[in-house]
N, C-alpha and C positions, 0 to 999 in steps of 0.2 A: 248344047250343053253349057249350063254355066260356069265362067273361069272359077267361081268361088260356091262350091257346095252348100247346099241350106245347112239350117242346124238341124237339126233332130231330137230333141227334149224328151224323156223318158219321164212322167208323175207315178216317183214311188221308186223307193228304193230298195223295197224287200225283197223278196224271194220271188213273185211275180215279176219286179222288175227286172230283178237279174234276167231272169229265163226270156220276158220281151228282149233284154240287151242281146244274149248270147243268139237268140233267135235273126233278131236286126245282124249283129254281126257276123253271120256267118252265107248274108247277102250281098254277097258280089257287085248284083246288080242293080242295089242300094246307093252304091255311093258314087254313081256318078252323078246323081240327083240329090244327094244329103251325107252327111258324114254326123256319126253319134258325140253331141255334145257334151252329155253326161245326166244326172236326174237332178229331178226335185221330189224334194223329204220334209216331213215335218218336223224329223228327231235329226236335231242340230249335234247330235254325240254319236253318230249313226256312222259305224266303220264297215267300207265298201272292202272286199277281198282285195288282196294288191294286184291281183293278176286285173283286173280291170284297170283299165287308161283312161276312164274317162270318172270326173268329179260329182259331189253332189253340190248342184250350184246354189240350191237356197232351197227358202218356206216356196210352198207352190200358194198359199194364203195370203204372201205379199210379194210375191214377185212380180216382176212389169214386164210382161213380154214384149220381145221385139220382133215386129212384122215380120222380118227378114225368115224367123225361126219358126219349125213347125212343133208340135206337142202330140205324145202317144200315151193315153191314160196305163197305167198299169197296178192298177190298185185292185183285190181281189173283192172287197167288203162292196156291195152298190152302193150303200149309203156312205160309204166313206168317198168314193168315186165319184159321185157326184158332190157332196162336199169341196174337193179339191179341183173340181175340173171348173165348176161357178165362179169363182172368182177371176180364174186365167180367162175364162170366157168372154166375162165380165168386161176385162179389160183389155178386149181385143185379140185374145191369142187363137191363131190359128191350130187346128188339129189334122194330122194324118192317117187315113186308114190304111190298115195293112191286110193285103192278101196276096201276098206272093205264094205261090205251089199250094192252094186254096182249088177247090175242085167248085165252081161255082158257075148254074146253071143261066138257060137265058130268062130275062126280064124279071132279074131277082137283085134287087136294090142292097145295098152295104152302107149305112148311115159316116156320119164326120165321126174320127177320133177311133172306129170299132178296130180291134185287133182278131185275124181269124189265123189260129195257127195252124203253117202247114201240116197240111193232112188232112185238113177239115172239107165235107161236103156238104153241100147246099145244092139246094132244088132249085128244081123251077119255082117262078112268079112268089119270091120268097119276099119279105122286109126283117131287114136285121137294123134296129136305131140306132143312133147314135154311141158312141160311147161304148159299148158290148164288147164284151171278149168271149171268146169260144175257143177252148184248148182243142187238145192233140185229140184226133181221132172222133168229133164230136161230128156225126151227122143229123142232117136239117131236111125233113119232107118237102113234099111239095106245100105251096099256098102257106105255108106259116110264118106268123108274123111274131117278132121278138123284139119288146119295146126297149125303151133308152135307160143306159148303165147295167146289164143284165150281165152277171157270170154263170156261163158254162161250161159248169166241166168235164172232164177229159171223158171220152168214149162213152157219152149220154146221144140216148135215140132220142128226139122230136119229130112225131109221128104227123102226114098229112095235115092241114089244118090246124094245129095247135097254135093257139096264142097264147103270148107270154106279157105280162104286163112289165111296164117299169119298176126297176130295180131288182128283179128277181134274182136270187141265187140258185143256179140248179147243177149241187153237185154230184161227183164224178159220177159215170156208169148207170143215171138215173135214165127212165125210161117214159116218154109220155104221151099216153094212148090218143087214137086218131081223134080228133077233133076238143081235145079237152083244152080248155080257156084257165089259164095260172093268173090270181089277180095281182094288181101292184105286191110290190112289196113281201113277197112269198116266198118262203125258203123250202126247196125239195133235198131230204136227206139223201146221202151217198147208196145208190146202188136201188132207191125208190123204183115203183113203179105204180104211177098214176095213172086212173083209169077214170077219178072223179074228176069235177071240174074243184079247183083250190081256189079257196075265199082268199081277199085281198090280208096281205100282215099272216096267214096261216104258216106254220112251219107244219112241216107234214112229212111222214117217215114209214117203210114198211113197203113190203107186198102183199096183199094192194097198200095202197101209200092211205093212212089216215091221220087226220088234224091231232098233232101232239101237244100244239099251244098257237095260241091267238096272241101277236107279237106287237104291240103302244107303236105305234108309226113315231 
């Protein structure tokens, strides 16, 4: 154990991040390896609830990280997520993934920076990339692969076989049939259920889920 805890850097201070904070904080077995530093935000006028202890330390656009410190993306938007997370990258910040009390099978990969909140299941010979968050209650088939900065929401199926490309949002209670391919950039509305395969930039809404609008990357 080390005498001096890492940091733990939280990107995002909204509503997602609070819920990553309370979720980190309520980890025991956290902080004998890290202790919550506090976030980073972009909105410099940005008032944290006083029950939190810890601060918003700066822009995540120019902040310098220091090796010592780790970073846990918690931004809902992908393309805002990735936005923010490029630059820390950029200059050397390391990231941590979280899977504590994660139901996660064998020879199923968790990429740098992915948040999976407990409760979540995952399959076997799964890939989840980089950067991903997958709420409360969200389970993962077998064999499916979910590319880098993807949001999933809370109590959404991913049926055997499905891939997700980068940057996807797939929110809450959405459903996605065996084998169907989500391209980059794709939004699935609340409570969908896909059975086609979704062109890349489609937002797509319904049961069965059909193309509402083709979305300017």
């Amino acid at each position: 154990m080390r005498a001096t805890p890492l940091k733990l850097i939280i990107i995002g201070a909204g509503g997602l991040g609070r819920i990553v904070y309370d979720v980190l904080a309520r980890d025991a077995a956290l902080f004998g390896q890290f202790r919550l530093g506090g976030f980073l935000d972009t909105r410099a006028d940005l008032v944290l609830p006083p029950e939190l202890d810890v601060p918003v330390l700066g822009n995540p656009l120019t902040w310098q990280p220091n090796p010592e410190d780790r970073y846990i993306p918690a931004v809902g938007n992908p393309h805002w997520r990735n936005r923010l997370i490029a630059p820390l990258a950029a200059r050397g910040a390391r990231f941590f993934s979280y899977t504590s009390a994660v139901s996660i099978a064998s020879r199923t990969h968790v990429g740098q920076g992915s948040f999976l909140t407990p409760g979540c299941v995952v399959s076997t010979d799964c890939r989840i990339g980089a950067f991903a968050y997958l709420d409360t209650g969200v389970i993962v088939g077998h064999d499916v692969e979910i590319g880098e900065h993807c949001m999933i929401g809370a109590m959404s199926f991913l049926a055997g076989g499905v891939r997700i490309g980068n940057g996807v949002a797939i929110h809450p209670r959405a459903v996605i049939a065996k084998n169907i391919h989500v391209g980059d950039g794709a939004t699935i509305g609340i409570g969908s259920v896909v059975v086609k395969d979704v062109p890349p930039n489609a937002t797509v809404f319904g049961n069965p889920a059909r193309v509402i609008s083709i979305n300017t990357p």
